[in-house]
C-alpha positions as a Python dict, from the first residue, in 0.01 Angstrom:
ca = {
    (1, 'X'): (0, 0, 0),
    (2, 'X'): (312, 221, 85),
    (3, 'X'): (428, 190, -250),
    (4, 'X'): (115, 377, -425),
    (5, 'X'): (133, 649, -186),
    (6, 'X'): (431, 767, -300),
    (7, 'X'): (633, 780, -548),
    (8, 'X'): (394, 995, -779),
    (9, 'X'): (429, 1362, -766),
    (10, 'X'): (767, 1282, -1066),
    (11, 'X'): (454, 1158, -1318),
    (12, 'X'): (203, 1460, -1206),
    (13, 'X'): (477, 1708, -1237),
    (14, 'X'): (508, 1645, -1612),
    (15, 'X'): (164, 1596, -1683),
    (16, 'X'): (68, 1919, -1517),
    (17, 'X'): (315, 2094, -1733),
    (18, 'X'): (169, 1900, -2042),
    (19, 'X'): (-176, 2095, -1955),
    (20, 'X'): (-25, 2415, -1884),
    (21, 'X'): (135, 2401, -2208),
    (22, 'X'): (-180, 2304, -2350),
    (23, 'X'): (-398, 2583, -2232),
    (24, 'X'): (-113, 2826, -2272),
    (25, 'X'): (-117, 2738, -2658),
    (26, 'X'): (-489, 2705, -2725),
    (27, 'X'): (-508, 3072, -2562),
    (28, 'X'): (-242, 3222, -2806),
    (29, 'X'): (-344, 3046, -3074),
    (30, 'X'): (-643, 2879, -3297),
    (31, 'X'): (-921, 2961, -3490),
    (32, 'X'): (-1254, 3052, -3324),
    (33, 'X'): (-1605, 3077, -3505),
    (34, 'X'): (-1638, 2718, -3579),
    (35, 'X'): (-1950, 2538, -3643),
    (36, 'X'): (-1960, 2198, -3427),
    (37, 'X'): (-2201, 1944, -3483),
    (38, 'X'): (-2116, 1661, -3229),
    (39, 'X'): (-2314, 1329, -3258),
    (40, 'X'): (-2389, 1069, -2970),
    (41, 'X'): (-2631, 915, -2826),
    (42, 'X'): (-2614, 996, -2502),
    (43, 'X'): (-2641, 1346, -2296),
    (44, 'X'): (-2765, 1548, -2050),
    (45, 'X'): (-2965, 1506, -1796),
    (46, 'X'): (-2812, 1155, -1818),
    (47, 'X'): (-2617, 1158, -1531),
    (48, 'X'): (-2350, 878, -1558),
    (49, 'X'): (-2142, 753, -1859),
    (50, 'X'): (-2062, 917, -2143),
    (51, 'X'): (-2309, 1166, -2143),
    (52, 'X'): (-2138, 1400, -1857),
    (53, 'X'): (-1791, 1421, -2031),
    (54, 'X'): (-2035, 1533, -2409),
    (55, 'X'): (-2239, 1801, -2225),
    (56, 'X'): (-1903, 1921, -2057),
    (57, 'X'): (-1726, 1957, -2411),
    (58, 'X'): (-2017, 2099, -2568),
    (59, 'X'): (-2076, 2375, -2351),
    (60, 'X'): (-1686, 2428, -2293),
    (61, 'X'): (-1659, 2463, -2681),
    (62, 'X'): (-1992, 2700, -2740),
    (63, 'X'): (-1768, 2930, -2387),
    (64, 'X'): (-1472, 2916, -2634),
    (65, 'X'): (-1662, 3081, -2895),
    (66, 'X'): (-1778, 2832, -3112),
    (67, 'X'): (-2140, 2779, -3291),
    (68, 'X'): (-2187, 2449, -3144),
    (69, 'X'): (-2466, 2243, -3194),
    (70, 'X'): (-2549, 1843, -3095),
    (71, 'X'): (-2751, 1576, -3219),
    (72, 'X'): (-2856, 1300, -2936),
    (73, 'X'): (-3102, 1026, -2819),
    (74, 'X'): (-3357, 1026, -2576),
    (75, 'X'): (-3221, 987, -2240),
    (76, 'X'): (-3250, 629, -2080),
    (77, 'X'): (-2900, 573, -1929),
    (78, 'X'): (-2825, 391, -1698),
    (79, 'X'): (-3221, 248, -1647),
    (80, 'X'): (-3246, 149, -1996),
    (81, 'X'): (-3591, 332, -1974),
    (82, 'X'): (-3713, 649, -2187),
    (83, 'X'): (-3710, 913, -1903),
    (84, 'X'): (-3990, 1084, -1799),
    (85, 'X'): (-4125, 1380, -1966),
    (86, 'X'): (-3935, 1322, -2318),
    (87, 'X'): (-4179, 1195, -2577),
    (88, 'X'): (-4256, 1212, -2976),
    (89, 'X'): (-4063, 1148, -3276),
    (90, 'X'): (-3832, 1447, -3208),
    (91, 'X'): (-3749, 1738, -2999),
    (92, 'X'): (-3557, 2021, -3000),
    (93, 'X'): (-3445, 2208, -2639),
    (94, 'X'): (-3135, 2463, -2529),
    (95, 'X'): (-2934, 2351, -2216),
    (96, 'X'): (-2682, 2618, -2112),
    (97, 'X'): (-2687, 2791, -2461),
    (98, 'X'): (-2618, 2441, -2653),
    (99, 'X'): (-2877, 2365, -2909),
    (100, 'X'): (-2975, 2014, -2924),
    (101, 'X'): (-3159, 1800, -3077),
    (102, 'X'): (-3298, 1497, -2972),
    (103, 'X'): (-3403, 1138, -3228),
    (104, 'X'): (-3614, 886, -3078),
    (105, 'X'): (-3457, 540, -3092),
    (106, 'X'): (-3516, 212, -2978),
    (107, 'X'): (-3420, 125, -2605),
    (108, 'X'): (-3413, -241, -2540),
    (109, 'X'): (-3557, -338, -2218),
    (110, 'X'): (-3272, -612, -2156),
    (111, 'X'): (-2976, -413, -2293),
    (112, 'X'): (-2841, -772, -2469),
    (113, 'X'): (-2559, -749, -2750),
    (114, 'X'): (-2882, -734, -2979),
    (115, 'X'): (-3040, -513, -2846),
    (116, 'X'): (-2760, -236, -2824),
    (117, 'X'): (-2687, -293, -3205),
    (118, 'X'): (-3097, -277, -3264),
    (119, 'X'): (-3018, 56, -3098),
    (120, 'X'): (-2771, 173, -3205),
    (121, 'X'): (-2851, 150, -3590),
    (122, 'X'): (-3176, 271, -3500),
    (123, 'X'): (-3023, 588, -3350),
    (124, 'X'): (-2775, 568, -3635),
    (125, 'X'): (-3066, 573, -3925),
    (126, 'X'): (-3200, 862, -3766),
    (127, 'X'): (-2875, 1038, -3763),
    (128, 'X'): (-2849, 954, -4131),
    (129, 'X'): (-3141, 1171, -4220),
    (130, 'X'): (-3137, 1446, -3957),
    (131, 'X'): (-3023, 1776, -3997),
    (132, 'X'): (-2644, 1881, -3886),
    (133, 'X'): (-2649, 2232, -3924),
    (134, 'X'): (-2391, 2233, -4189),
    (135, 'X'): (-2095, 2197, -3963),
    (136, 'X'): (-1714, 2260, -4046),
    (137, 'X'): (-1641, 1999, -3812),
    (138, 'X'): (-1863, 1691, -3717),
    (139, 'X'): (-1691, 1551, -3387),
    (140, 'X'): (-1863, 1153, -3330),
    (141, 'X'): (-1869, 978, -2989),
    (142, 'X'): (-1828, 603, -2963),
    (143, 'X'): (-1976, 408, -2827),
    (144, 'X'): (-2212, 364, -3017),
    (145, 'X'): (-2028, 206, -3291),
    (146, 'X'): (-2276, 127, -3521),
    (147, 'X'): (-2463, 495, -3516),
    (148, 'X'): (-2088, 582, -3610),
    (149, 'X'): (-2087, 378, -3881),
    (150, 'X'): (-2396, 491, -4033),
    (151, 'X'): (-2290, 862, -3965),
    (152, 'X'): (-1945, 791, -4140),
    (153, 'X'): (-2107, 666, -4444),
    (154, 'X'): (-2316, 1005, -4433),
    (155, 'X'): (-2022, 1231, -4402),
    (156, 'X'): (-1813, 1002, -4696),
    (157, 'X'): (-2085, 1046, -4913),
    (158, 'X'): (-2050, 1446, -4963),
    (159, 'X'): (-1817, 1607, -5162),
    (160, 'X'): (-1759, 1934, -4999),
    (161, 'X'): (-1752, 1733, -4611),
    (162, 'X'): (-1676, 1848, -4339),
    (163, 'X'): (-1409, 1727, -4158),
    (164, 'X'): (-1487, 1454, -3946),
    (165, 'X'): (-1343, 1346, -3537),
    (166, 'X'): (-1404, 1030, -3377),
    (167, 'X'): (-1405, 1065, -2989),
    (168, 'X'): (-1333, 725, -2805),
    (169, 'X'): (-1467, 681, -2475),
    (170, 'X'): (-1467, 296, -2450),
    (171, 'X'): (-1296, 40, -2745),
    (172, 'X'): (-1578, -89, -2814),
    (173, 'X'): (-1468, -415, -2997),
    (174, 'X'): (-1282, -475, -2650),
    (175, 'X'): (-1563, -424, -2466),
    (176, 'X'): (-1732, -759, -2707),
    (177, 'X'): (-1374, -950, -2655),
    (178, 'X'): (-1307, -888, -2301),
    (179, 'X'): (-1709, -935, -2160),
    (180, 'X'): (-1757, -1245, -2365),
    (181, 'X'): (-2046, -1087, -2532),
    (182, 'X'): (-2190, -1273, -2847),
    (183, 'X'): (-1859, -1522, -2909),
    (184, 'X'): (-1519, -1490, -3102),
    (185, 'X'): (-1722, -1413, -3432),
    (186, 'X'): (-1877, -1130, -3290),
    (187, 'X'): (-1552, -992, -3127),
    (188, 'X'): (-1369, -999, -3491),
    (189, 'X'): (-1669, -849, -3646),
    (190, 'X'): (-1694, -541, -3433),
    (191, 'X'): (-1318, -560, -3442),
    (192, 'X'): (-1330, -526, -3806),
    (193, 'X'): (-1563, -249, -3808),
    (194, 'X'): (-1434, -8, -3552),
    (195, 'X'): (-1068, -55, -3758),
    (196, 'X'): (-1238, 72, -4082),
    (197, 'X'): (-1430, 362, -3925),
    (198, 'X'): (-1162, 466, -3709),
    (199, 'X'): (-939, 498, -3995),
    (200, 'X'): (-1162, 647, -4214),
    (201, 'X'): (-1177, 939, -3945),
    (202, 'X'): (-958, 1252, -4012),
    (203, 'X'): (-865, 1192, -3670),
    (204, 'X'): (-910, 1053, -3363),
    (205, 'X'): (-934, 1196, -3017),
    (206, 'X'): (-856, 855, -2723),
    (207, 'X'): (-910, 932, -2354),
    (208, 'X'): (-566, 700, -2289),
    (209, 'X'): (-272, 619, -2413),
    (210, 'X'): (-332, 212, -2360),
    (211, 'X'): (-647, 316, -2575),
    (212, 'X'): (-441, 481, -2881),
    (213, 'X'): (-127, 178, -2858),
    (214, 'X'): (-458, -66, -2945),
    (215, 'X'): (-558, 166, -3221),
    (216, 'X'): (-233, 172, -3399),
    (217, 'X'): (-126, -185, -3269),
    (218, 'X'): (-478, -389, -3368),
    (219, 'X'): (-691, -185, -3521),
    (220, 'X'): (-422, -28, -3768),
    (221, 'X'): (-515, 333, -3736),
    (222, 'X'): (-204, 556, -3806),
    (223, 'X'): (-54, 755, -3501),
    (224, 'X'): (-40, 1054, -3607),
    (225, 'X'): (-428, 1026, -3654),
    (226, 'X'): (-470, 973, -3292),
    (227, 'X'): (-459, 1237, -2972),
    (228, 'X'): (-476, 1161, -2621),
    (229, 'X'): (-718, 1363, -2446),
    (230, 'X'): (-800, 1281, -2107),
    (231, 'X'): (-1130, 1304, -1933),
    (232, 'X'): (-1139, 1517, -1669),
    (233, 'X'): (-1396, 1597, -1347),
    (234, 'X'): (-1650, 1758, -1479),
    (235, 'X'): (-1809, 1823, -1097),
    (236, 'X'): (-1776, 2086, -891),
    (237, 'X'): (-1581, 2168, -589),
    (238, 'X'): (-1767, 1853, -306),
    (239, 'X'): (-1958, 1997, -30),
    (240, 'X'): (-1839, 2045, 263),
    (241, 'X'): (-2085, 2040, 494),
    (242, 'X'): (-2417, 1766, 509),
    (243, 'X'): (-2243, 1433, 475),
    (244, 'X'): (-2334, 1338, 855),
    (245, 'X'): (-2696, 1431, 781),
    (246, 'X'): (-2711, 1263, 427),
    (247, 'X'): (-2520, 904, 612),
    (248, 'X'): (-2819, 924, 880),
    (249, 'X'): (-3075, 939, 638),
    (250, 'X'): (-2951, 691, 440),
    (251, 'X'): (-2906, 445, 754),
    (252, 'X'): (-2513, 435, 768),
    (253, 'X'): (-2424, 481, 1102),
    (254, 'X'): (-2130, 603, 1259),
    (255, 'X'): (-1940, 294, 1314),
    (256, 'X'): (-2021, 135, 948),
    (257, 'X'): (-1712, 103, 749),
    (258, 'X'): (-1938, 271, 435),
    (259, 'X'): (-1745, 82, 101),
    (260, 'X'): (-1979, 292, -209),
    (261, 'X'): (-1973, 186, -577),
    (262, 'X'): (-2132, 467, -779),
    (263, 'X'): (-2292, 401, -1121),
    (264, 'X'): (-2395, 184, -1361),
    (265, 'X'): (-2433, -219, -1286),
    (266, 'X'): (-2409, -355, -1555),
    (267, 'X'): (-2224, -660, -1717),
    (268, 'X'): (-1872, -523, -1715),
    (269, 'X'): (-1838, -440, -1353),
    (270, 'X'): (-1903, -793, -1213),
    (271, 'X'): (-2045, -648, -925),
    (272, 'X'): (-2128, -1096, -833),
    (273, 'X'): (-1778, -994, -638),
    (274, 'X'): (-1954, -763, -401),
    (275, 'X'): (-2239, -959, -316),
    (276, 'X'): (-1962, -1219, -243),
    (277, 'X'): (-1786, -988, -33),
    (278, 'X'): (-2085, -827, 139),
    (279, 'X'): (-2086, -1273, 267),
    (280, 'X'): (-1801, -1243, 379),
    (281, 'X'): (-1852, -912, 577),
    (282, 'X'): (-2135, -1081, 733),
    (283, 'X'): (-1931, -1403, 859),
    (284, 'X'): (-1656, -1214, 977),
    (285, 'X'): (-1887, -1006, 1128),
    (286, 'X'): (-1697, -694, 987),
    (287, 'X'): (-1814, -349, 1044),
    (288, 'X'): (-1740, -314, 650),
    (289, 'X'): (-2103, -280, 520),
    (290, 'X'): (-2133, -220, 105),
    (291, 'X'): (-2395, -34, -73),
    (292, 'X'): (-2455, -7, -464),
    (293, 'X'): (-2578, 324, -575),
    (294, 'X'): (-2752, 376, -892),
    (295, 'X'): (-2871, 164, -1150),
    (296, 'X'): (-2833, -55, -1483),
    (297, 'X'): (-2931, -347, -1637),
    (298, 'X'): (-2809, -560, -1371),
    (299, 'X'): (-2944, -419, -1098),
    (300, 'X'): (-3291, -645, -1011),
    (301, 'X'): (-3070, -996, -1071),
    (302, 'X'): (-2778, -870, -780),
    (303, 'X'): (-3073, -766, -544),
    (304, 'X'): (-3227, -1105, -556),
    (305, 'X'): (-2860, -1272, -533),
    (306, 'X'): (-2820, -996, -219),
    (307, 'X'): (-3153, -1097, -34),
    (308, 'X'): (-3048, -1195, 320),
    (309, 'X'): (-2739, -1055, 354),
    (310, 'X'): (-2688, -783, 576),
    (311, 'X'): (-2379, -589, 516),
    (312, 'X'): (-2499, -442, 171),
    (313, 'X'): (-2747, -234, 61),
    (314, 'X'): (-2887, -83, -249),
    (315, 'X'): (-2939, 305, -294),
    (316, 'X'): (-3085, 469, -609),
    (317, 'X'): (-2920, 710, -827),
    (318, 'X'): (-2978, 1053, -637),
    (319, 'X'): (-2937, 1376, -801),
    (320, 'X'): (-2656, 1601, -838),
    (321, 'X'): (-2529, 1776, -462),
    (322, 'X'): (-2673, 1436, -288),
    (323, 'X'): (-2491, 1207, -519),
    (324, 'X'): (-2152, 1441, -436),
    (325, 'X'): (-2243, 1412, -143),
    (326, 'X'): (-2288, 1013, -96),
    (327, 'X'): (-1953, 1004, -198),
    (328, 'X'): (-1750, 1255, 80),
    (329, 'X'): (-2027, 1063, 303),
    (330, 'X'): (-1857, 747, 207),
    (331, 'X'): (-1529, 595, 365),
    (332, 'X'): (-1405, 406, 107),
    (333, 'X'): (-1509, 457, -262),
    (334, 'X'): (-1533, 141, -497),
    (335, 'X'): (-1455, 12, -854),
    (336, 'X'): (-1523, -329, -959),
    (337, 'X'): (-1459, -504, -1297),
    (338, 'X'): (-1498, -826, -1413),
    (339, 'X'): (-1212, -1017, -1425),
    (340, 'X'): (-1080, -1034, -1794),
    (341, 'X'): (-1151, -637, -1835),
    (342, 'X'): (-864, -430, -1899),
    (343, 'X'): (-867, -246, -2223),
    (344, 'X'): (-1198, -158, -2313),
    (345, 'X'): (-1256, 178, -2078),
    (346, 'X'): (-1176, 377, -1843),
    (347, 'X'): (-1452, 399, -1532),
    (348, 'X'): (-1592, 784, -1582),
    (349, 'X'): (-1628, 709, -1195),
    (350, 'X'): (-1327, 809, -1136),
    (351, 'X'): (-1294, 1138, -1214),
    (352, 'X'): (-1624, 1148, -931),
    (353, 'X'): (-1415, 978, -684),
    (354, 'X'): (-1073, 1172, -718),
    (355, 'X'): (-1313, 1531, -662),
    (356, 'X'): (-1446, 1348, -374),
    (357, 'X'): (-1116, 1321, -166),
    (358, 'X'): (-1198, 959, -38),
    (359, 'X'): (-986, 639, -89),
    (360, 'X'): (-1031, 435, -348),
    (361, 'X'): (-1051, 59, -389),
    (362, 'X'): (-973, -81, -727),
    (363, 'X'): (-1094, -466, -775),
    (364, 'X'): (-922, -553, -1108),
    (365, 'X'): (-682, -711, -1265),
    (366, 'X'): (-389, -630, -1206),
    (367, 'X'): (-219, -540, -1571),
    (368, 'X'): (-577, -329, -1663),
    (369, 'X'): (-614, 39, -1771),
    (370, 'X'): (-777, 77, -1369),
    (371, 'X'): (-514, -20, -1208),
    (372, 'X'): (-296, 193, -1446),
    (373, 'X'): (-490, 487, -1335),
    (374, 'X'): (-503, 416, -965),
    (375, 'X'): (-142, 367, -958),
    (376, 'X'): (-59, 718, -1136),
    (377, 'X'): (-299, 915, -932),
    (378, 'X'): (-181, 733, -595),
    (379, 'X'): (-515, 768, -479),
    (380, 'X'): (-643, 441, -391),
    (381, 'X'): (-497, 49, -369),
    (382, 'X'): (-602, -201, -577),
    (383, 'X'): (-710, -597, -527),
    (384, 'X'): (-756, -876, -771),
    (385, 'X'): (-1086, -866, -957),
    (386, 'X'): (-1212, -1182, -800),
    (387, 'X'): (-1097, -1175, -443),
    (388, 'X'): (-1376, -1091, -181),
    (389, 'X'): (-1169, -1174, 107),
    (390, 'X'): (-927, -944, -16),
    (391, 'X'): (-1168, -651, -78),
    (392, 'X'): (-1325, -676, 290),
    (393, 'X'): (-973, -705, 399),
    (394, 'X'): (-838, -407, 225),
    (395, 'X'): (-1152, -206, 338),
    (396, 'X'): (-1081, -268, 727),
    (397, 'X'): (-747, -211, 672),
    (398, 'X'): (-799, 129, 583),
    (399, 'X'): (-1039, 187, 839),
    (400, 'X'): (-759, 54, 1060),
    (401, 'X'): (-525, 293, 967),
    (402, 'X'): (-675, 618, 895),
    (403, 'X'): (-349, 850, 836),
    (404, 'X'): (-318, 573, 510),
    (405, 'X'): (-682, 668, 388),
    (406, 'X'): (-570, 1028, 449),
    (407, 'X'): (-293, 1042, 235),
    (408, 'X'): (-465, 847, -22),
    (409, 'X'): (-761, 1110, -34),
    (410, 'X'): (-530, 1358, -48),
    (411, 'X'): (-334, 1210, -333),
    (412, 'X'): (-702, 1163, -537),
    (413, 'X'): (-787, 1574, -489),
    (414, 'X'): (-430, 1662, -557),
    (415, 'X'): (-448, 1413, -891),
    (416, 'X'): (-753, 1610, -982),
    (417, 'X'): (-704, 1965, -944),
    (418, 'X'): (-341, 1907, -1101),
    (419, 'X'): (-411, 1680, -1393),
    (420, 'X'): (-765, 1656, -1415),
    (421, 'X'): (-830, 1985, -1560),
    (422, 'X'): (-1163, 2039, -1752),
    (423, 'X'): (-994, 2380, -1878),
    (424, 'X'): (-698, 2199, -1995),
    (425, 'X'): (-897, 1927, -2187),
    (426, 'X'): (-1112, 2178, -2322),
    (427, 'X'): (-847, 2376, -2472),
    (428, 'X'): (-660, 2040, -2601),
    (429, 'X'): (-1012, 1974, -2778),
    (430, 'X'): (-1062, 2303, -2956),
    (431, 'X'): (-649, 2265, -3064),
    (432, 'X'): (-762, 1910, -3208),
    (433, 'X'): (-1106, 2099, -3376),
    (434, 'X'): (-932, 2342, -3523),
    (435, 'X'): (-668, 2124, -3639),
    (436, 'X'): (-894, 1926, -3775),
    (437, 'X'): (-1116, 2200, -3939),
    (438, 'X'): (-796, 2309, -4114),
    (439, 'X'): (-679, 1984, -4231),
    (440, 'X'): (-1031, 2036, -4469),
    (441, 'X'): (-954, 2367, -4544),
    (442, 'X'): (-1230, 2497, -4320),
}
């Protein structure tokens, strides 16, 4: 554990410089006036995944000075549900001086490999035929892969196009391989088809560098094309005051060893582990007590697997100063994968967790992009992906030895007011706009 509190401030040093450089540059330099048209599925008020990090762009672009203007679904993430209020074919609303437009698409009640590519072409037929407000640039977010396909095609097609980005926030042909989802035909399929869009892209923004070496190394996309970009917190400062009120009402009391995982449960997190360790809790009669927040496709199947035990507990997704909140309220902060998942994202969690100056414990394997990340930041320790023993262990531990979860926190807020920037990865993106706007003579 010693050996991930220090030894980091050498790696934040030059990435903080990196930024400064970075927002330095964008300020001196680049072209403003550009018309944006970015495409994805999901966006605010989703509050979890993708959507978050699209909103944050968008309106960080539209601040820089840009005509920016986006084309989206109907929110249903992480419930796989149409929200309520949102109906009709289309719509058309403002949020925070952002036009968008919304396409109604299918949402599949059981969110199966299917049923995301029924989805996602549906979304992407839509796209097709919608209107894109004549952009210089067209910036795409993946997933979904298939709506990028069918967009791709669109942009191809015209002679005068615009130029075109592709923003990667998960490999998506990863995400088939490293889940198991649909079989080894299915993997080289959607590995087949995210190597010819992403390479018919003028470029390529990746939120990692493991993400761009598996671009150029197996999907064949030529470096130069690709730019790392980083996601960054896209919260505010956490409260500091109410997180003794919020644990009360939420029935934490003050001797519960409060272990939160924030988000989405679905497939990919193998959250099985935590019911498994929640057991475990319970026979060693531990004060370590775990509780699931939020929602996803998995959600009704690890309730029923959770029935009768007592150290875990189930919270739904709560809105935007509770949810901060929940997590200063917490004592230990959790991400889970399933075992076998290393390349295909990187948990937008974190960002969330790092702003929330709590310790972090990272179940996964050992050689993924998670444990890459909690490593560099030095703010949390990490276990094996399928060790419940271990994760109750490492949760007491830090309990035990508070002046370790101190430092940790303090590592996670320093990692994320030094490197985790949303000014800095704003101004990298309107560098890699303009860049790309130019490259089309735009």
């Amino acid at each position: 554990m010693s050996q991930i509190v220090n030894g980091t401030q050498q790696r934040w040093t030059s990435l903080r410089l990196a930024n400064e450089h970075l927002m330095t540059q964008s300020s001196n330099s680049g072209k403003k006036g550009l018309r944006i048209t970015i495409l994805g599925i999901n966006y605010s008020p989703e509050p979890s995944g993708n959507a978050p990090y699209t909103t944050s762009l968008a309106e960080g672009l539209k601040a820089a000075g840009h005509v920016v203007h986006v084309v989206t679904g109907y929110p249903h993430y992480p419930e796989w549900d149409l929200k309520q209020g949102y109906s009709g074919w289309s719509s058309e609303e403002e949020i925070n001086g952002v036009s968008v437009r919304r396409l109604r698409h299918h949402i599949p009640r059981k969110p199966t490999a299917i049923g995301r590519i029924h989805m996602e072409l549906s979304f992407g037929l839509r796209l097709m035929f919608a209107r894109w407000h004549k952009p210089d640039v067209v910036l795409v977010v993946s997933p979904a892969l298939f709506s990028c396909a069918l967009a791709m095609i669109r942009i191809r097609s015209r002679p005068n196009r615009p130029a075109v980005g592709i923003w990667i926030q998960d490999l998506y042909s990863r995400g088939v391989v490293e889940t198991g989802t649909g079989g080894g035909k299915l993997g080289q399929f959607a590995t087949a088809v995210e190597s010819k869009i992403l390479r018919s892209a003028d470029g390529v923004a990746a939120i990692h560098d493991r993400f761009k070496r598996h671009m150029v190394k197996a999907l064949h996309v030529p470096e130069p094309s690709v730019e790392v970009i980083r996601n960054w917190t896209h919260l505010p400062a956490s409260p500091t005051s109410g997180a003794a009120e919020l644990r009360q009402r939420l029935g934490w009391q003050p001797d519960d060893v409060i272990v939160l995982h924030a988000g989405n449960m679905g497939k990919k997190q193998g959250l099985e582990n935590v019911i498994e360790a929640a057991k475990v809790a319970d026979e060693r009669r531990s004060r370590v007590r775990f509780v699931l927040m939020g929602d996803g496709n998995q959600r009704k199947q690890l309730e029923a697997s959770a029935a009768g035990i007592t150290n875990i507990s189930f919270v739904d997704s709560l809105p935007d100063v509770e949810f901060q909140l929940a997590l200063v309220a917490a004592d230990v902060l959790l991400v889970n994968e399933l075992p076998g998942v290393k390349d295909m994202a990187v948990p937008s969690k974190l960002t969330s967790y790092f702003n929330a100056g709590v310790p972090v414990i990272a179940a996964t394997d050992e050689d993924s992009v998670t444990a890459y990340e909690i490593e560099n930041s030095g703010g949390g320790v990490r276990v094996d992906a399928d060790d419940p023993l271990a994760l109750v262990l490492t949760a007491e531990a830090l309990a035990n030895e508070p002046s370790i979860g101190a430092k940790l926190a303090e590592n996670a807020l320093r990692f994320r007011h030094e490197i985790l920037s949303e000014a800095a990865a704003v101004a990298h993106y309107n560098d890699f706009i303009t860049s790309l706007a130019s490259s089309r003579g735009r």
